[in-house]
N, CA, C and O atoms as CSV, one atom per row, in Angstrom:
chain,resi,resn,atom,element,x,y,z
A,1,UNK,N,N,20.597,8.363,-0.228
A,1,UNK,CA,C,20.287,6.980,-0.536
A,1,UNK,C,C,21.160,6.032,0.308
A,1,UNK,O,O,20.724,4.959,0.725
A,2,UNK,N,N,22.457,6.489,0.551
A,2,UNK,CA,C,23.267,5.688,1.427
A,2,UNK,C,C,22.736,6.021,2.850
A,2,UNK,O,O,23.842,5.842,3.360
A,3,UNK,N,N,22.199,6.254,3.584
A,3,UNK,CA,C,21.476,6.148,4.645
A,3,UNK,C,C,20.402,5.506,4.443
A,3,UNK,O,O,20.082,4.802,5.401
A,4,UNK,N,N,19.576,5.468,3.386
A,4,UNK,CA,C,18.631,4.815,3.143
A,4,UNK,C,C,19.035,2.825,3.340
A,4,UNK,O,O,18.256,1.985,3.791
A,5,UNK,N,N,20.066,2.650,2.972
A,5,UNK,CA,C,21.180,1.475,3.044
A,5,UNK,C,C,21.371,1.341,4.846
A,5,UNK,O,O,20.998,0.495,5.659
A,6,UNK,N,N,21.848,2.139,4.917
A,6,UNK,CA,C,22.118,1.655,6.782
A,6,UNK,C,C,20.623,1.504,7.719
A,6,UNK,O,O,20.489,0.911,8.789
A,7,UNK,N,N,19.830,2.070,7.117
A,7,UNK,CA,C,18.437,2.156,7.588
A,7,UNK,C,C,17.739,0.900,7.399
A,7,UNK,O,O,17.186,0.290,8.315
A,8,UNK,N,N,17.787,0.433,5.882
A,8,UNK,CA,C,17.531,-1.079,6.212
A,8,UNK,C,C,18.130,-2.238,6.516
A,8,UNK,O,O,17.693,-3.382,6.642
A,9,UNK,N,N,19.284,-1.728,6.622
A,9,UNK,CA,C,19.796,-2.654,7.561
A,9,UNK,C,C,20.000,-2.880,8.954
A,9,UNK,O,O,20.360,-3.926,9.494
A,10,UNK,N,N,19.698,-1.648,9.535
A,10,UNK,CA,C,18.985,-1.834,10.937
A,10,UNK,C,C,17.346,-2.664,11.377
A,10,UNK,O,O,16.784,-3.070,12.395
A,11,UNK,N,N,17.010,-2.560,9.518
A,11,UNK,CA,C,15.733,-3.306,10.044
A,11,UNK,C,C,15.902,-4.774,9.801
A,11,UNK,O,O,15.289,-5.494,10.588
A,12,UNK,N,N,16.406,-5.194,9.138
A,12,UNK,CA,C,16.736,-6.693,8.891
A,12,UNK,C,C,17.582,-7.139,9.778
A,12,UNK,O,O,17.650,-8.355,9.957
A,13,UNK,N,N,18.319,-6.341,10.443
A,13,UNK,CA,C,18.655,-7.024,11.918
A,13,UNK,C,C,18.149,-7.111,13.022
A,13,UNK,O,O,18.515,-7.662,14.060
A,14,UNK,N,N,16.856,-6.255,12.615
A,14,UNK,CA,C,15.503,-6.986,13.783
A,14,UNK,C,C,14.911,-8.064,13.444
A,14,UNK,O,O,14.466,-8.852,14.278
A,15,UNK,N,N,14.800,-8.301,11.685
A,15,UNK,CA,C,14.188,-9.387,11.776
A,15,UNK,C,C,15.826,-10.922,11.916
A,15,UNK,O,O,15.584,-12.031,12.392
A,16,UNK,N,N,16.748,-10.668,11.578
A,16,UNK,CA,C,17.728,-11.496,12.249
A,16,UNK,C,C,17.813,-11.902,13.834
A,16,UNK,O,O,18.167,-12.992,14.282
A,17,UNK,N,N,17.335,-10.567,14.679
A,17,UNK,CA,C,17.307,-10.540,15.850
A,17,UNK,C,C,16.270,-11.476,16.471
A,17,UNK,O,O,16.494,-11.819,17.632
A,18,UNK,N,N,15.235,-11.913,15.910
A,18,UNK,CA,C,14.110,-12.312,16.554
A,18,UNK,C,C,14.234,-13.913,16.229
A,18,UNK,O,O,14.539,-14.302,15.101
A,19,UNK,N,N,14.000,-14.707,17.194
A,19,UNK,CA,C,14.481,-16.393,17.197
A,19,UNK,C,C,13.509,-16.555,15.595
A,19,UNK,O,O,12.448,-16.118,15.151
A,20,UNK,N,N,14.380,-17.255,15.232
A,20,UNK,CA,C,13.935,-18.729,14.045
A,20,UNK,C,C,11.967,-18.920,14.343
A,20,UNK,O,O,10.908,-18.680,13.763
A,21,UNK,N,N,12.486,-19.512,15.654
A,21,UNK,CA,C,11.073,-20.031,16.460
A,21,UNK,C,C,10.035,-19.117,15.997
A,21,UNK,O,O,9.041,-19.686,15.546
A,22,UNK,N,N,10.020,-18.049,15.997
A,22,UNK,CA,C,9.147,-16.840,17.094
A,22,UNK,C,C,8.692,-16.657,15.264
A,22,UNK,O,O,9.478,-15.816,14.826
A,23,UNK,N,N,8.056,-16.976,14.495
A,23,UNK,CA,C,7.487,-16.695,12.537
A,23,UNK,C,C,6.637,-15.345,13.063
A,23,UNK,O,O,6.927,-14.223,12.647
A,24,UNK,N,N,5.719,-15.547,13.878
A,24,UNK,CA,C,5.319,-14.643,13.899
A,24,UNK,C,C,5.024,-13.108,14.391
A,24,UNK,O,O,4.057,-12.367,14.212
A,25,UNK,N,N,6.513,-12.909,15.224
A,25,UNK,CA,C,7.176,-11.958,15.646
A,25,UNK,C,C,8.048,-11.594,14.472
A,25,UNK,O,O,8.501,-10.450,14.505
A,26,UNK,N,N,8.462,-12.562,13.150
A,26,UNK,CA,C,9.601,-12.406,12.371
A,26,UNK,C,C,8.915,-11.621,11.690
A,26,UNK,O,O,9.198,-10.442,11.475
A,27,UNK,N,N,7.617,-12.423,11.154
A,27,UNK,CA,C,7.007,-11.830,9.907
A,27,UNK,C,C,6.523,-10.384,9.877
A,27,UNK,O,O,6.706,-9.998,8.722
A,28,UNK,N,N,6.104,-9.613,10.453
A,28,UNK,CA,C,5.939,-8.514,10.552
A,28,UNK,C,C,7.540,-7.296,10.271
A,28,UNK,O,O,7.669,-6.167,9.798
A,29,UNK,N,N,8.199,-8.007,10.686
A,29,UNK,CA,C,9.452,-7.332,10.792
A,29,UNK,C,C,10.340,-7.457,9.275
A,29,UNK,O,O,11.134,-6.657,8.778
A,30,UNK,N,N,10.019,-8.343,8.945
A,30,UNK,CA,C,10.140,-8.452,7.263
A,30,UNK,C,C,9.320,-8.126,6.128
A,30,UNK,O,O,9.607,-8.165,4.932
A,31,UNK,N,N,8.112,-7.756,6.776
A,31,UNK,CA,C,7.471,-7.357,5.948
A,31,UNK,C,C,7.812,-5.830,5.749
A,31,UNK,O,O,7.807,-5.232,4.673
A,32,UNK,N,N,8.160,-5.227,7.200
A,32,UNK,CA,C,8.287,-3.697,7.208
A,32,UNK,C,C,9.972,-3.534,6.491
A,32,UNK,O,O,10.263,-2.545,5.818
A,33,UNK,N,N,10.928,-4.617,6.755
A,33,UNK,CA,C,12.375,-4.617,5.866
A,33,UNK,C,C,11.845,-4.491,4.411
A,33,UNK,O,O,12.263,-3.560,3.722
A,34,UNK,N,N,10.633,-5.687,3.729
A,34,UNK,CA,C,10.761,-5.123,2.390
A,34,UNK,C,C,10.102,-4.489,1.782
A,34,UNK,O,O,10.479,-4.093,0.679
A,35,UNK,N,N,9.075,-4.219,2.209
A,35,UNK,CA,C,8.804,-2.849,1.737
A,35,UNK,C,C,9.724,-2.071,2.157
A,35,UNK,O,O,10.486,-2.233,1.205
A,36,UNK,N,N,10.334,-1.260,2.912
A,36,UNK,CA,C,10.846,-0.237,2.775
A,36,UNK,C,C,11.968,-0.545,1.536
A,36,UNK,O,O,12.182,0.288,0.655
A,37,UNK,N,N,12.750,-2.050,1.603
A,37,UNK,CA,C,13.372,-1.823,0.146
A,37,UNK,C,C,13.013,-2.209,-0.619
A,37,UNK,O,O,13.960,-2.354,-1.392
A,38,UNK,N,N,11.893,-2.651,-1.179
A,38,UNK,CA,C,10.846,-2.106,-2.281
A,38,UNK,C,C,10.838,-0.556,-2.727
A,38,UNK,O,O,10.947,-0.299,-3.926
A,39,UNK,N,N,10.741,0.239,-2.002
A,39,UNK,CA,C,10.293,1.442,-2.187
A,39,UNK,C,C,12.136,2.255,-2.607
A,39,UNK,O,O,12.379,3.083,-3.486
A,40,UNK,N,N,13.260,1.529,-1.466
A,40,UNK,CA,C,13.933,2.443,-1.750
A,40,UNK,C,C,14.453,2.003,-3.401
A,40,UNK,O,O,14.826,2.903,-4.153
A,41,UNK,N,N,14.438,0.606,-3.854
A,41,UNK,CA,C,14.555,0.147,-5.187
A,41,UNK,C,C,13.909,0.892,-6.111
A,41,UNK,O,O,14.409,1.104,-7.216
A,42,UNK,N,N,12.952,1.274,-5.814
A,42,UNK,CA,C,11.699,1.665,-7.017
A,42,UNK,C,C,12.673,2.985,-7.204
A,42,UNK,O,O,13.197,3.219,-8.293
A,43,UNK,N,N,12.880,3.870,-5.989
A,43,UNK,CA,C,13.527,5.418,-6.083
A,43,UNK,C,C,14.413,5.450,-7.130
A,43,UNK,O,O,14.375,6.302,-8.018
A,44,UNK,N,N,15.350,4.399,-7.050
A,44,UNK,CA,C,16.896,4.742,-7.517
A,44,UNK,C,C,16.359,4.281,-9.112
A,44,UNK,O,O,16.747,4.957,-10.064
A,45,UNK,N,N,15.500,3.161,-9.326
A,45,UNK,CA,C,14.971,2.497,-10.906
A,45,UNK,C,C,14.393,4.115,-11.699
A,45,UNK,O,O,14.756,4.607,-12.768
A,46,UNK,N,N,13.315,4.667,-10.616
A,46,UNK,CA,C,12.945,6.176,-11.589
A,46,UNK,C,C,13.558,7.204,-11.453
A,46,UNK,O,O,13.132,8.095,-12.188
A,47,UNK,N,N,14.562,7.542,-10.691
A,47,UNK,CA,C,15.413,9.078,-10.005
A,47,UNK,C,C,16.522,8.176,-10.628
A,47,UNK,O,O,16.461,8.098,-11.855
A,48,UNK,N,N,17.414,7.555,-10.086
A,48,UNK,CA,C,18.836,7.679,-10.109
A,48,UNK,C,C,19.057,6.895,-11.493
A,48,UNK,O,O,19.702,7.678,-12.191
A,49,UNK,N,N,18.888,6.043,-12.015
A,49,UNK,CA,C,19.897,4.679,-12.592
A,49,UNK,C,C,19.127,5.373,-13.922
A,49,UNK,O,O,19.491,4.608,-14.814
A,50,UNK,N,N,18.172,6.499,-14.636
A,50,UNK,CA,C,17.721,6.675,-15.785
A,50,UNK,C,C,18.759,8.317,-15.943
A,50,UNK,O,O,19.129,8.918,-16.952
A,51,UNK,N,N,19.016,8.693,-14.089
A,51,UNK,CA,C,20.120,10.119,-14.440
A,51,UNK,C,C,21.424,9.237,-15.446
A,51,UNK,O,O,21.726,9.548,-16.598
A,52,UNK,N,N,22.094,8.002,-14.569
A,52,UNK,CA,C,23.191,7.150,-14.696
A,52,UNK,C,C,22.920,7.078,-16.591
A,52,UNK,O,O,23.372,7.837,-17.449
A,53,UNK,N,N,22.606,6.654,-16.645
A,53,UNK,CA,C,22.103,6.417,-18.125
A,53,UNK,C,C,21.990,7.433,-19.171
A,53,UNK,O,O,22.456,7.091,-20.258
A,54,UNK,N,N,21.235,9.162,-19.061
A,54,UNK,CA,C,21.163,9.766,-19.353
A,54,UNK,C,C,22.602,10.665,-19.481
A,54,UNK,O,O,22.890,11.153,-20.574
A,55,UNK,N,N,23.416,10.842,-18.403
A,55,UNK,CA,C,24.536,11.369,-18.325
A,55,UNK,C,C,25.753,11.005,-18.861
A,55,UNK,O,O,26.667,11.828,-18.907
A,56,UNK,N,N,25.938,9.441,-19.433
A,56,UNK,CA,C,27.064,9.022,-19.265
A,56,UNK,C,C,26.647,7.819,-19.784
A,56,UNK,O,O,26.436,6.862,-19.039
A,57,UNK,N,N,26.413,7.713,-21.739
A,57,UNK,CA,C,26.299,6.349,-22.024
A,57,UNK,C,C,27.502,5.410,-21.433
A,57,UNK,O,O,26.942,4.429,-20.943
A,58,UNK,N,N,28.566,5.324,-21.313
A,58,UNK,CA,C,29.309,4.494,-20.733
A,58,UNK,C,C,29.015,3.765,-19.465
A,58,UNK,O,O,29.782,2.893,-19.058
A,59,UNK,N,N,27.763,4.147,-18.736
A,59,UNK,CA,C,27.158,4.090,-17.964
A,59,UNK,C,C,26.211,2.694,-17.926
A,59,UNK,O,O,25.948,1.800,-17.122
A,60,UNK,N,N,25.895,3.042,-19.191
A,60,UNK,CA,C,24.196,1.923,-19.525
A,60,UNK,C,C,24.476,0.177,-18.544
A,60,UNK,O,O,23.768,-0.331,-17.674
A,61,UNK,N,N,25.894,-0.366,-19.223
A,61,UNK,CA,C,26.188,-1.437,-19.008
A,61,UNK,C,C,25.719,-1.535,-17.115
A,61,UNK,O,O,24.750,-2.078,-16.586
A,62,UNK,N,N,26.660,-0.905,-16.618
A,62,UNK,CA,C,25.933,-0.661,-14.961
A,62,UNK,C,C,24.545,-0.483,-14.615
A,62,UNK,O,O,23.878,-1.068,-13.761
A,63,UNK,N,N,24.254,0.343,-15.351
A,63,UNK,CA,C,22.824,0.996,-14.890
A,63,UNK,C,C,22.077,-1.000,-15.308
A,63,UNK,O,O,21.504,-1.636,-14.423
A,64,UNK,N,N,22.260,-1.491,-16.527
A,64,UNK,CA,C,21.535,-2.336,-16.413
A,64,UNK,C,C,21.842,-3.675,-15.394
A,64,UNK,O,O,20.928,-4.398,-14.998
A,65,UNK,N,N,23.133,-3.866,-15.069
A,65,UNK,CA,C,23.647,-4.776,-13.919
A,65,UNK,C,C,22.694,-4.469,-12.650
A,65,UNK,O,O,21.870,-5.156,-12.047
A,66,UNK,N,N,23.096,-3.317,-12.521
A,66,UNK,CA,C,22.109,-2.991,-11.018
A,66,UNK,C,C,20.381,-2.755,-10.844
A,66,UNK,O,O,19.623,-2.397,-9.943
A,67,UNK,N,N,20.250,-3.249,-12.485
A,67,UNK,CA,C,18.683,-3.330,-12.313
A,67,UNK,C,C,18.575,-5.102,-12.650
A,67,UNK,O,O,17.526,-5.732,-12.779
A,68,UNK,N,N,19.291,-5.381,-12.696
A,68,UNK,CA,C,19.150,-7.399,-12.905
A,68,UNK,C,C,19.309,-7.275,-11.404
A,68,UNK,O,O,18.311,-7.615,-10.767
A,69,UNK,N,N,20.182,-6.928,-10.819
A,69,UNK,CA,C,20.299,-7.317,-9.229
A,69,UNK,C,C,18.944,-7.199,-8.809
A,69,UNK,O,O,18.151,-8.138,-8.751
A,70,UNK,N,N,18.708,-6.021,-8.521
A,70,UNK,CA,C,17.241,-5.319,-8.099
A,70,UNK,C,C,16.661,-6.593,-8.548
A,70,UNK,O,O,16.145,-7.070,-7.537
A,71,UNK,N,N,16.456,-7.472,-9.636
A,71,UNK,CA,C,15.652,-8.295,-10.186
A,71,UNK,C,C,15.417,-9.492,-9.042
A,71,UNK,O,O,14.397,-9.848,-8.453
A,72,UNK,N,N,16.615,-9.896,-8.991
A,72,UNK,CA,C,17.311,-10.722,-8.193
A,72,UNK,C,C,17.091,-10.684,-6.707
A,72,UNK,O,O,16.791,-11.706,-6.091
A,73,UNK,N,N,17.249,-9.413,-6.076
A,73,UNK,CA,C,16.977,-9.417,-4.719
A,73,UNK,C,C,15.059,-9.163,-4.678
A,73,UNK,O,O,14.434,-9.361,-3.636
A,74,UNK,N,N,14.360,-8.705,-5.998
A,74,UNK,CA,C,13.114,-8.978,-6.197
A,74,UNK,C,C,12.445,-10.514,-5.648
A,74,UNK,O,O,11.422,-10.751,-5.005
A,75,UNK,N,N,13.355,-11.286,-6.128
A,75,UNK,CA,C,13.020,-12.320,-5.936
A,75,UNK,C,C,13.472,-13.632,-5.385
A,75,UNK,O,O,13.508,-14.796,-5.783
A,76,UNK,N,N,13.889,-12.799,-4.022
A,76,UNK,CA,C,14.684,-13.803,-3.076
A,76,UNK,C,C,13.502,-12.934,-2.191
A,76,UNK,O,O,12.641,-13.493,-1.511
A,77,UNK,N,N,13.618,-11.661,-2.320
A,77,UNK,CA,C,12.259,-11.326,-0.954
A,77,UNK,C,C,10.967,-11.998,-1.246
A,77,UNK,O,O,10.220,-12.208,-0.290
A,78,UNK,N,N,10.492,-12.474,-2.794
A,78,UNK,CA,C,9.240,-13.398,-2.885
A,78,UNK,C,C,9.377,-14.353,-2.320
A,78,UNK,O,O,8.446,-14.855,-1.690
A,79,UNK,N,N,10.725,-14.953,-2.384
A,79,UNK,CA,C,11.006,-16.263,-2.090
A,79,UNK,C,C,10.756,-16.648,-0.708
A,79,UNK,O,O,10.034,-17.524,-0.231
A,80,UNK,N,N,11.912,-15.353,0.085
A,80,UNK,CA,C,11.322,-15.574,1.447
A,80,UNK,C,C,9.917,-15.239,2.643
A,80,UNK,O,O,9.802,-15.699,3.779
A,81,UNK,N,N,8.984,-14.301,1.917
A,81,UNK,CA,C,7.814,-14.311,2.039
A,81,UNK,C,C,6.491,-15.415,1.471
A,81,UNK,O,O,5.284,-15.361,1.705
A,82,UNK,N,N,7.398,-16.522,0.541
A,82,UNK,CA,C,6.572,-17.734,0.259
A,82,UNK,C,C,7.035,-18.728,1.601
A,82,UNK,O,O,6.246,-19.511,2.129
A,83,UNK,N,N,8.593,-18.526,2.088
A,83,UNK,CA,C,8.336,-19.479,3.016
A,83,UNK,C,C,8.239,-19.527,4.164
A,83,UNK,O,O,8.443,-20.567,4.789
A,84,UNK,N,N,7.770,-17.962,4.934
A,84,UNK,CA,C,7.083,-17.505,5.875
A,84,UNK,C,C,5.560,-18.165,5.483
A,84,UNK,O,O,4.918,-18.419,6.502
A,85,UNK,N,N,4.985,-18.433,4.452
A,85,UNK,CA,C,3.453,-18.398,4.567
A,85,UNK,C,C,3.647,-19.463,4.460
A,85,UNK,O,O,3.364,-19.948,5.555
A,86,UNK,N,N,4.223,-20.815,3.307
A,86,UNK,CA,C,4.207,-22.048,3.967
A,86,UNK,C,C,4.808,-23.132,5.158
A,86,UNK,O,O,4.693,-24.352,5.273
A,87,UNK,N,N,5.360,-22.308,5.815
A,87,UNK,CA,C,6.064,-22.202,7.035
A,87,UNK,C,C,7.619,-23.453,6.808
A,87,UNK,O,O,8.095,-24.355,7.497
A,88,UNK,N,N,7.986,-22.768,5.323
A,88,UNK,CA,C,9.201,-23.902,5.098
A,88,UNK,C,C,10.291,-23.134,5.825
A,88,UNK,O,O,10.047,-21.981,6.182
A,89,UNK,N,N,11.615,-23.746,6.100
A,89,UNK,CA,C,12.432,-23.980,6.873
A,89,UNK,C,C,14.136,-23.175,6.004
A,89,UNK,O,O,15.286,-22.939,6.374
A,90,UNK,N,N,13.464,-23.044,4.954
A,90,UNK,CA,C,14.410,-22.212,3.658
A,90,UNK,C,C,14.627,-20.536,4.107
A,90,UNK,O,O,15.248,-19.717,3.429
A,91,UNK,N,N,14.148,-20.344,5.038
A,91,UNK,CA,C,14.347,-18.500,5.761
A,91,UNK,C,C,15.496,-18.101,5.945
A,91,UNK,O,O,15.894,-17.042,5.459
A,92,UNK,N,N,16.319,-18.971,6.769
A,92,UNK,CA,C,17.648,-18.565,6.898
A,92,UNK,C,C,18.893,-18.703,5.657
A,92,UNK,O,O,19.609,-17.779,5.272
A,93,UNK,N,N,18.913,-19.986,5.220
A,93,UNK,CA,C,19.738,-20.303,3.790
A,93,UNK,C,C,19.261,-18.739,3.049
A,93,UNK,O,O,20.150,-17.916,2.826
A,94,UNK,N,N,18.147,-18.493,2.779
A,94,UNK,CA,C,17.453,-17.394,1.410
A,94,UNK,C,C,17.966,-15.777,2.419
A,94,UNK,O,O,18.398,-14.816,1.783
A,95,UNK,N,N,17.863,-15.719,3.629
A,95,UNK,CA,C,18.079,-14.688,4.280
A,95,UNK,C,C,19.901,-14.297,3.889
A,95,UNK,O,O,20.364,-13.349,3.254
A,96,UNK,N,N,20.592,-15.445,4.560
A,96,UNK,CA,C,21.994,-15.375,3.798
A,96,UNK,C,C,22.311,-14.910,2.509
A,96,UNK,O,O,22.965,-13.900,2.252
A,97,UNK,N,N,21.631,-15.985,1.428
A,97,UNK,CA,C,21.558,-15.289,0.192
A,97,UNK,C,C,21.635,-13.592,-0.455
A,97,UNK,O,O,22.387,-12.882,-1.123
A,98,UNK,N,N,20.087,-13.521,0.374
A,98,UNK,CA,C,20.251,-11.922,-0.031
A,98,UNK,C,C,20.789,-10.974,0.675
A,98,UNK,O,O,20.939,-9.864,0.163
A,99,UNK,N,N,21.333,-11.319,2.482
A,99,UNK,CA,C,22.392,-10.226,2.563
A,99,UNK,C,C,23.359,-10.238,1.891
A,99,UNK,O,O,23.953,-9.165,1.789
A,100,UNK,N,N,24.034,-11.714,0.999
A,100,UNK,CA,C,25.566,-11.748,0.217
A,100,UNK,C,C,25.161,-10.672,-1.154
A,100,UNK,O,O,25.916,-9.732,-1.400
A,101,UNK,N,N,24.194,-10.858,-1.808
A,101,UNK,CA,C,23.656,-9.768,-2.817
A,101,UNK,C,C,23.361,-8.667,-2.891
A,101,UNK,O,O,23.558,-7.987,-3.898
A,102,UNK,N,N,22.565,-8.059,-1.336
A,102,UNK,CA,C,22.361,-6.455,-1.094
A,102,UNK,C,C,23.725,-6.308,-0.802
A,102,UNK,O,O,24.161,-5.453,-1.573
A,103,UNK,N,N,24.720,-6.775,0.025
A,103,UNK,CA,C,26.211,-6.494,0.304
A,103,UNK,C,C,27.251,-6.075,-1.319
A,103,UNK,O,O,28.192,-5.298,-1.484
A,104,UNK,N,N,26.655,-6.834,-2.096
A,104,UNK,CA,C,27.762,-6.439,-3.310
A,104,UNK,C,C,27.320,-5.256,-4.298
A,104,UNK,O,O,27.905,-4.452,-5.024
A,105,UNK,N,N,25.667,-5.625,-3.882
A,105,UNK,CA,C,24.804,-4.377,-4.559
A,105,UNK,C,C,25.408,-2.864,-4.152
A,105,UNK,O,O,25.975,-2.084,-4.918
A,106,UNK,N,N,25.086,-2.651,-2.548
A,106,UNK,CA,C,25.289,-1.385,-1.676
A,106,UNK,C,C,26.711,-1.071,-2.239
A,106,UNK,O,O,26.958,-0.084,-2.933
A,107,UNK,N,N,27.666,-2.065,-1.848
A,107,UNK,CA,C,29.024,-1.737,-1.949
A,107,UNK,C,C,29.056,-1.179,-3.499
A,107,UNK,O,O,29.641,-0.103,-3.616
A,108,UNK,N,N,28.541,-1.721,-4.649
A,108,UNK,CA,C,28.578,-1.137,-5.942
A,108,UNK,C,C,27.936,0.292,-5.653
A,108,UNK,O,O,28.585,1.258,-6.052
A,109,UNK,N,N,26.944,0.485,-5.116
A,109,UNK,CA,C,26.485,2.022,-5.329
A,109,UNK,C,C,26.655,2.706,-4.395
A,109,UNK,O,O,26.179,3.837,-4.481
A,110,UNK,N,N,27.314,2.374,-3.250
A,110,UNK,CA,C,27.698,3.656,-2.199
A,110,UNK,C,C,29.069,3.732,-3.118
A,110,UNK,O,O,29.003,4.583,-4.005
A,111,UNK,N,N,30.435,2.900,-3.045
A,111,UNK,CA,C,31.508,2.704,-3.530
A,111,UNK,C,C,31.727,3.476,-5.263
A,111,UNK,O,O,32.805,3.967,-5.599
A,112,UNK,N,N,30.707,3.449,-6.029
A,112,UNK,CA,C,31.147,4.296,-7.127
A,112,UNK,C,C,29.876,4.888,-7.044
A,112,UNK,O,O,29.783,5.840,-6.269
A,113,UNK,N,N,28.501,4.412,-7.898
A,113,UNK,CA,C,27.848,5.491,-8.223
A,113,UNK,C,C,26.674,6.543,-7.505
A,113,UNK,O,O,25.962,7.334,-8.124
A,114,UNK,N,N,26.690,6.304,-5.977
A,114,UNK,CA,C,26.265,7.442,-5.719
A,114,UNK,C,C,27.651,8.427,-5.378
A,114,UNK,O,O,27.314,9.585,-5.130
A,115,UNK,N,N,28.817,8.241,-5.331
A,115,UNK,CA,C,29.931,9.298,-5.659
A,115,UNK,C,C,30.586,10.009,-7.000
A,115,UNK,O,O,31.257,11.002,-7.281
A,116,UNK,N,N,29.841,8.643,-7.787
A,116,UNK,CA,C,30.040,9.406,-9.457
A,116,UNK,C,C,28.345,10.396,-9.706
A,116,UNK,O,O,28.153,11.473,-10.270
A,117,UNK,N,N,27.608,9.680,-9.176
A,117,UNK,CA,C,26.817,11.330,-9.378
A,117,UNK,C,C,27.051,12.515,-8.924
A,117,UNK,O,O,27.045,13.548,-9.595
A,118,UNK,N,N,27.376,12.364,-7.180
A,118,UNK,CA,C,27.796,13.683,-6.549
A,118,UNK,C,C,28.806,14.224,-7.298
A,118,UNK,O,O,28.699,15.444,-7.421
A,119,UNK,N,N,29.862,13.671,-7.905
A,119,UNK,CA,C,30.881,14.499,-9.019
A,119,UNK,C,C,30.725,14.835,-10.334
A,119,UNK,O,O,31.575,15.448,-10.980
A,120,UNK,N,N,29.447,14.380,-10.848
A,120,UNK,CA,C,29.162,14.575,-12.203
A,120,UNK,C,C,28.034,15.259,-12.234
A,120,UNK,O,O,27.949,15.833,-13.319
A,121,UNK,N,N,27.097,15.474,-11.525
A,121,UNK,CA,C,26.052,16.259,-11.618
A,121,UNK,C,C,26.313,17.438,-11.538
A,121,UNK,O,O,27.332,17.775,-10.936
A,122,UNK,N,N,25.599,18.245,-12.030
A,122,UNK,CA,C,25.196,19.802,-11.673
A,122,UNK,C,C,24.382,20.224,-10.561
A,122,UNK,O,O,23.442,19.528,-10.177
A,123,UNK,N,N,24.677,21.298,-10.031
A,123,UNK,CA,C,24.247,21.349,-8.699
A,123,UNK,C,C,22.347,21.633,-9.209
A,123,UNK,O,O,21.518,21.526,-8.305
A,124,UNK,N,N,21.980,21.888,-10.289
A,124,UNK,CA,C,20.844,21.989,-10.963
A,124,UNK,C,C,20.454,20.239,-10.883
A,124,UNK,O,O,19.486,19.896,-10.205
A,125,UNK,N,N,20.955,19.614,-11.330
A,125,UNK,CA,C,20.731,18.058,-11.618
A,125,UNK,C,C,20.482,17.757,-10.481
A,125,UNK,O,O,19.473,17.066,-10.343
A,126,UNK,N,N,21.239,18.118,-9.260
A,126,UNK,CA,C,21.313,16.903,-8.133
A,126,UNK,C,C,20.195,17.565,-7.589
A,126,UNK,O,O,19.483,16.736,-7.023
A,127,UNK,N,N,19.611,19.017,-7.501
A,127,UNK,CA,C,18.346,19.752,-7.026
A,127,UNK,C,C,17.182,18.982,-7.513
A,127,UNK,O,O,16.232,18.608,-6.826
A,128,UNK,N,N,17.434,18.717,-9.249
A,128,UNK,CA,C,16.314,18.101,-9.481
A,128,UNK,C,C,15.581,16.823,-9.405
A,128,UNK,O,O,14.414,16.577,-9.709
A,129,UNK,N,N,16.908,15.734,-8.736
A,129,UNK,CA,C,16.401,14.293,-8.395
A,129,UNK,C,C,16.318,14.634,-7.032
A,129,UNK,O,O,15.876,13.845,-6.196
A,130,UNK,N,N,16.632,15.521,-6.820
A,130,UNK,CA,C,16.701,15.673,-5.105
A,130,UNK,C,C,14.760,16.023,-5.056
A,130,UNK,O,O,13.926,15.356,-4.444
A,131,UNK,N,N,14.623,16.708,-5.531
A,131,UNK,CA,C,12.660,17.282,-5.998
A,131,UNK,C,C,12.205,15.794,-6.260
A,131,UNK,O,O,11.204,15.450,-5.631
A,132,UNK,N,N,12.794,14.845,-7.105
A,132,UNK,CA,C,12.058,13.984,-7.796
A,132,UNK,C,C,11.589,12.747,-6.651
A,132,UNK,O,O,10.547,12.103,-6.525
A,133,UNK,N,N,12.976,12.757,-5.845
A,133,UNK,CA,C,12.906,11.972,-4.887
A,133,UNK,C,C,11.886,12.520,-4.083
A,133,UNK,O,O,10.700,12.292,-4.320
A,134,UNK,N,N,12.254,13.204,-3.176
A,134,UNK,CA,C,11.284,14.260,-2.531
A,134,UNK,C,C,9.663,13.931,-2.778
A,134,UNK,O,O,9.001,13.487,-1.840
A,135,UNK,N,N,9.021,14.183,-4.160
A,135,UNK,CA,C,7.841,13.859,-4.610
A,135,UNK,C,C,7.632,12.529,-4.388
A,135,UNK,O,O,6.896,12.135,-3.483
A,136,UNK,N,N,8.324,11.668,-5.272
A,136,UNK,CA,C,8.430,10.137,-4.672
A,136,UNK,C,C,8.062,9.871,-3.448
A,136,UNK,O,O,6.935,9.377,-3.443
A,137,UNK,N,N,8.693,10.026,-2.009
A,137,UNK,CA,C,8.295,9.418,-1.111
A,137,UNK,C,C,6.697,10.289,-0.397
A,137,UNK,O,O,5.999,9.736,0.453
A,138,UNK,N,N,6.459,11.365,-0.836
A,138,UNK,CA,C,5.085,11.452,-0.568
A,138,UNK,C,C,3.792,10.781,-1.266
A,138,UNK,O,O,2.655,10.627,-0.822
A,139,UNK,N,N,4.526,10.334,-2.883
A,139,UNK,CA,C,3.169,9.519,-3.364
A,139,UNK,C,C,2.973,8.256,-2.936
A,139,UNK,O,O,1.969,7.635,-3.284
């Protein structure tokens, strides 16, 4: 999943990369940034953050922080795909935004809990989100 993290962020620095000017060189390039983190969000909401939860009520409080975020960066990518289509001028301010939020997000789950799973799971457990994931990105 932490590659999954450096991966989109190689893609959002294509769409950083491409002038202000150029919407419709941008837009394509953001569209392919969120979906892919769309998809990698959805992974960790049904594989990881219900293991987090299941393993370790002390857990819950996190597991639900990092699904308000998810909420949150839900809806800064609406935000900035409303003002790609009405061609408002709010792209960069909202772009800032949500790298300051995926930045505290990532750092929360590379920084503890994808290392508190690798230490708390069973090598059975981590096989089986490892399958779950696995299935996931083929459906």
């Amino acid at each position: 999943m932490g590659r999954d993290h450096r991966d989109l962020d190689e893609l959002w620095a294509r769409v950083v990369a491409t002038p202000a000017t150029d919407r419709e060189g941008r837009r394509p390039r953001f569209a392919a940034f969120r979906t892919g983190l769309l998809a990698h969000i959805a992974e960790e909401e049904e594989h990881l953050f219900p293991v987090l939860d299941e393993t370790d009520p002390a857990l819950r409080k996190l597991a639900a922080r990092l699904l308000d975020e998810h909420r949150e960066i839900r809806g800064i990518l609406d935000q900035i795909d409303r003002a790609f289509s009405s061609g408002s001028g709010e792209i960069e301010a909202l772009g800032l935004e949500l790298v300051n939020v995926l930045g505290e997000h990532n750092a929360r789950e590379e920084g503890f809990v994808y290392p508190w799973l690798d230490g708390h799971l069973s090598a059975d457990q981590v096989r089986d989100v490892q399958r779950r994931l696995d299935r996931g990105e083929r459906e």
